[in-house]
C-alpha positions in Angstrom: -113.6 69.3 -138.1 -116.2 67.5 -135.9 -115.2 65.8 -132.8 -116.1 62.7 -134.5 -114.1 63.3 -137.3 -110.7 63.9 -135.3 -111.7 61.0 -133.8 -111.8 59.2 -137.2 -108.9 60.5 -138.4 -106.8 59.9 -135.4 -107.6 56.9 -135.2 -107.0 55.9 -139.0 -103.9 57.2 -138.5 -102.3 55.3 -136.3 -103.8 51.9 -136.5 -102.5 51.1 -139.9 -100.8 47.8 -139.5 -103.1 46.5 -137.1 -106.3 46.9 -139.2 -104.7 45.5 -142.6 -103.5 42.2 -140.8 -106.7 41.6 -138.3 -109.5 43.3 -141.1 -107.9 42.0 -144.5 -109.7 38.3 -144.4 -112.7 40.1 -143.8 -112.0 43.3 -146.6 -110.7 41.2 -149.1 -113.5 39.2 -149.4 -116.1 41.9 -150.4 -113.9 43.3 -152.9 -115.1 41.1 -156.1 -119.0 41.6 -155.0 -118.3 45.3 -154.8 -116.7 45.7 -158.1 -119.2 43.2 -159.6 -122.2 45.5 -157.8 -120.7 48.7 -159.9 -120.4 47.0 -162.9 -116.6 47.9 -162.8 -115.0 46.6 -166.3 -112.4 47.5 -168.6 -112.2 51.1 -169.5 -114.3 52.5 -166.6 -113.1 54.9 -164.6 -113.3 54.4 -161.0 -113.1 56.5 -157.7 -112.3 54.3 -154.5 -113.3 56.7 -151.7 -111.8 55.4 -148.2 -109.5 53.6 -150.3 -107.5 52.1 -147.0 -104.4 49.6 -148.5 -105.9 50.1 -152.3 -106.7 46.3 -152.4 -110.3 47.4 -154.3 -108.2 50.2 -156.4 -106.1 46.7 -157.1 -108.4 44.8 -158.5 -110.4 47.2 -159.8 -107.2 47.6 -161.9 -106.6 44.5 -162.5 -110.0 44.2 -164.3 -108.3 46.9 -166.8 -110.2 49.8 -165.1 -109.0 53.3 -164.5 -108.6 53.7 -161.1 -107.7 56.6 -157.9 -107.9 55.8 -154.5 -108.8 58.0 -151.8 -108.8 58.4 -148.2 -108.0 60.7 -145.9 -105.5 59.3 -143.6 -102.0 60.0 -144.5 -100.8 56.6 -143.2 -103.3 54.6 -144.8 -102.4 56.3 -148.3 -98.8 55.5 -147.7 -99.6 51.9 -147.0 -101.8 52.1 -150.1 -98.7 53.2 -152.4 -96.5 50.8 -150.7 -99.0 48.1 -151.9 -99.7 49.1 -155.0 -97.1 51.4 -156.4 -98.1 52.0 -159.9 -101.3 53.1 -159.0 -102.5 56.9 -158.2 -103.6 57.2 -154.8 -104.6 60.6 -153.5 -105.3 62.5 -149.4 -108.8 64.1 -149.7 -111.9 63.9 -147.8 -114.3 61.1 -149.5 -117.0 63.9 -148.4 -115.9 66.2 -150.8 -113.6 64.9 -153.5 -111.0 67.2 -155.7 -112.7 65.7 -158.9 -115.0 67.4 -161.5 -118.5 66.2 -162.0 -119.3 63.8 -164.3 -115.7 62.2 -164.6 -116.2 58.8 -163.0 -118.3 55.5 -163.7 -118.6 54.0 -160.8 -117.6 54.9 -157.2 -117.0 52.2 -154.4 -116.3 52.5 -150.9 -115.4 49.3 -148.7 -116.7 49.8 -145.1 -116.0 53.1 -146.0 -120.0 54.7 -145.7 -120.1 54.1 -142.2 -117.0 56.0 -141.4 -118.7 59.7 -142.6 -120.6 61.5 -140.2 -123.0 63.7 -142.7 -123.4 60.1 -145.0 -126.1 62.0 -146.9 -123.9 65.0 -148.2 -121.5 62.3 -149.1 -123.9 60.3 -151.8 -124.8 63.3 -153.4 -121.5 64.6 -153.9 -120.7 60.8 -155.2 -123.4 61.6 -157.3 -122.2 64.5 -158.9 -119.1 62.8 -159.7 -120.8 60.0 -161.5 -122.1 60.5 -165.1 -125.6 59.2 -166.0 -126.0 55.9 -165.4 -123.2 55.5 -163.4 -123.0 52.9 -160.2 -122.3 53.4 -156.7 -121.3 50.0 -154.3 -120.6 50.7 -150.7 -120.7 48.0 -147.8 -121.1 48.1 -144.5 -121.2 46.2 -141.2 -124.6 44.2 -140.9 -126.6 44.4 -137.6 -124.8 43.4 -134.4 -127.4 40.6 -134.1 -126.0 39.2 -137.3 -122.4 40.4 -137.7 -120.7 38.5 -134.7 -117.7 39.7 -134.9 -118.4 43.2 -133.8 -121.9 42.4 -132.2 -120.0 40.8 -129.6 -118.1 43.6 -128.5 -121.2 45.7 -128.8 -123.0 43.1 -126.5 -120.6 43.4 -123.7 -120.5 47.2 -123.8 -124.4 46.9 -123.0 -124.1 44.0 -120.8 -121.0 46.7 -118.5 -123.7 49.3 -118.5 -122.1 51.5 -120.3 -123.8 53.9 -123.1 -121.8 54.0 -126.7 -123.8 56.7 -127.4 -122.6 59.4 -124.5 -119.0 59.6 -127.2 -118.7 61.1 -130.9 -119.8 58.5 -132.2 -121.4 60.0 -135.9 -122.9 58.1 -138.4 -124.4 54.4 -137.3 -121.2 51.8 -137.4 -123.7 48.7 -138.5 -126.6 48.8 -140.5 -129.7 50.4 -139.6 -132.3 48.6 -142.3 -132.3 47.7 -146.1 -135.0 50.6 -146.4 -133.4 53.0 -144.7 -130.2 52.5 -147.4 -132.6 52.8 -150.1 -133.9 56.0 -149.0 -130.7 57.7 -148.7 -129.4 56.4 -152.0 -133.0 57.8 -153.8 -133.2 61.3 -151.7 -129.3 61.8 -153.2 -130.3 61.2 -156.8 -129.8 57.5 -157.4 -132.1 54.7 -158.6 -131.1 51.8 -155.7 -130.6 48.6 -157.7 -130.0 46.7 -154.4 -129.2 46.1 -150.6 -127.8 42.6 -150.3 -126.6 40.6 -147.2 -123.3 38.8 -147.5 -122.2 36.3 -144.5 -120.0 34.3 -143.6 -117.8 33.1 -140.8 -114.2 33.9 -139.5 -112.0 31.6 -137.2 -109.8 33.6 -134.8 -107.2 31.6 -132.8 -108.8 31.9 -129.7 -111.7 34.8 -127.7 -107.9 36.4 -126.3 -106.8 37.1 -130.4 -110.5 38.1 -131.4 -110.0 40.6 -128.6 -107.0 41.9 -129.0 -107.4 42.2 -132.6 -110.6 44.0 -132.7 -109.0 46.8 -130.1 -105.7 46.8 -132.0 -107.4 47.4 -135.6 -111.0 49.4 -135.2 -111.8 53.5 -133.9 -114.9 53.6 -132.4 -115.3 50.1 -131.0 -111.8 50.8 -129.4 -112.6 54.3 -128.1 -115.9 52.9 -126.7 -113.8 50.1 -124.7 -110.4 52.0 -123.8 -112.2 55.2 -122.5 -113.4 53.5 -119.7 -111.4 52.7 -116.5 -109.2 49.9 -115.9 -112.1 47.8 -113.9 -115.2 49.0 -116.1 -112.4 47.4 -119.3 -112.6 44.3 -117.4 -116.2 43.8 -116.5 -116.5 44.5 -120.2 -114.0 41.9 -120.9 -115.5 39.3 -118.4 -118.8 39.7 -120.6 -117.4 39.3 -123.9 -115.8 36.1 -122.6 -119.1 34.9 -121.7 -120.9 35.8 -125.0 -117.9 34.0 -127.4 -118.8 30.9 -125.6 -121.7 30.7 -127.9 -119.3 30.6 -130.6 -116.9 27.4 -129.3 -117.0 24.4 -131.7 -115.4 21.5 -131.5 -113.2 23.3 -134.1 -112.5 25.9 -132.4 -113.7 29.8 -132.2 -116.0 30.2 -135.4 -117.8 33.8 -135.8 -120.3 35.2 -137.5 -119.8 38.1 -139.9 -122.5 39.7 -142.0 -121.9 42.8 -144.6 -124.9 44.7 -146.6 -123.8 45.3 -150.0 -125.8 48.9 -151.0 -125.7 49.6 -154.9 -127.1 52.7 -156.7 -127.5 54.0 -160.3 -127.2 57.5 -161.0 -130.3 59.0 -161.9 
């Protein structure tokens, strides 16, 4: 195992609780476009990889699919049957899942993609397990510029001085292009139907919950942050406090959050 993927895996481990209550109002709301995206119905048979709580293994259900979530955090599975406990939920690496080729019709992933380190041996084992004309639906973070939410903690990192990239930090966490999606999803075997930007805005309590909520419930943004000593945290906290100020309305704290929704057909 990679240094980034103990770092992964730690981390998914123990922040459980934390990312289901701070993430879920973002999650939840990509779960419908997803499913739509891989033409999930009745009667297909569907592979959630980096299933998390099994909200998207839910619904998928719900629409009368067949349905196992994955994900290779212990904790997050036990959350997952806790939640949902008539579904089958398994512990495997998404990289590599225990399933024979050709036995699923779609496969989804919610913020799962970024999460893998080698993302391209992922798709093509994704597409292995798809038969023809199967769909594939993964999202992931937009670019900082556009997703607020964690472009502001990005921002403040690089206004502190200090390089994200000196730690094990894998595969890109945000976007890197529409094309760039394209091209992995056609070098893995897939015809790519679409990459699609989703936004919208959230409405913390105040820049002190955004914060604390964002450290409590992420990995690597966390790991970037908390590595550092005590007074390099706070000049990194003095400059996020000046970057949310952009985001103060008369209504409060209102954030950007962008998602790109990447769907493939298998070839």
């Amino acid at each position: 195992m990679t240094e980034f993927e103990e770092l992964e895996k730690a981390g998914w481990e123990r922040t459980v609780d934390d990312y289901y209550a701070a993430c879920r109002p973002v999650t939840h709301r990509l779960i419908v476009p997803l499913l739509d995206a891989a033409r999930v119905s009745a009667g297909s048979r569907v592979l959630d990889v980096g299933t998390g709580p099994g909200d998207v293994a839910a619904e998928a259900a719900e629409r009368g699919a067949e349905v196992i979530g994955l994900d290779f955090a212990r904790a997050m599975i036990n959350l997952a049957v806790r939640l949902h406990p008539d579904l089958p939920f398994v512990i495997a690496d998404a990289v590599s899942p225990p399933f024979e080729d050709r036995s699923f019709d779609a496969v989804v992933g919610n913020f799962t993609f970024h999460h893998i380190a080698d993302q391209q041996r992922a798709l093509v084992s994704w597409r292995h397990l798809l038969r023809d004309g199967g769909c594939l639906a993964l999202t992931v973070w937009d670019d900082p510029s556009a997703c607020r939410m964690l472009g502001l903690f990005v921002d403040a990192v690089a206004a502190a001085g200090i390089r994200p990239a000196d730690g094990p930090f894998g595969a890109p966490a945000m976007a890197t292009g529409d094309e760039s999606y394209r091209a992995l999803l056609h070098a893995a075997g897939f015809h790519p139907t679409s990459v699609t930007t989703i936004g919208f805005t959230i409405r913390p309590v105040n820049v002190d919950a955004l914060w604390t909520s964002v450290l409590a419930a992420t990995v690597r943004t966390a790991s970037t942050i908390t590595r550092e000593s005590l007074g390099v945290q706070q000049r990194i906290r003095d400059a996020f406090d000046g970057l949310t100020s952009d985001y103060l309305t008369e209504d409060g704290l209102v954030v950007p959050v962008s998602v790109k929704l990447i769907a493939g057909r298998a070839a």
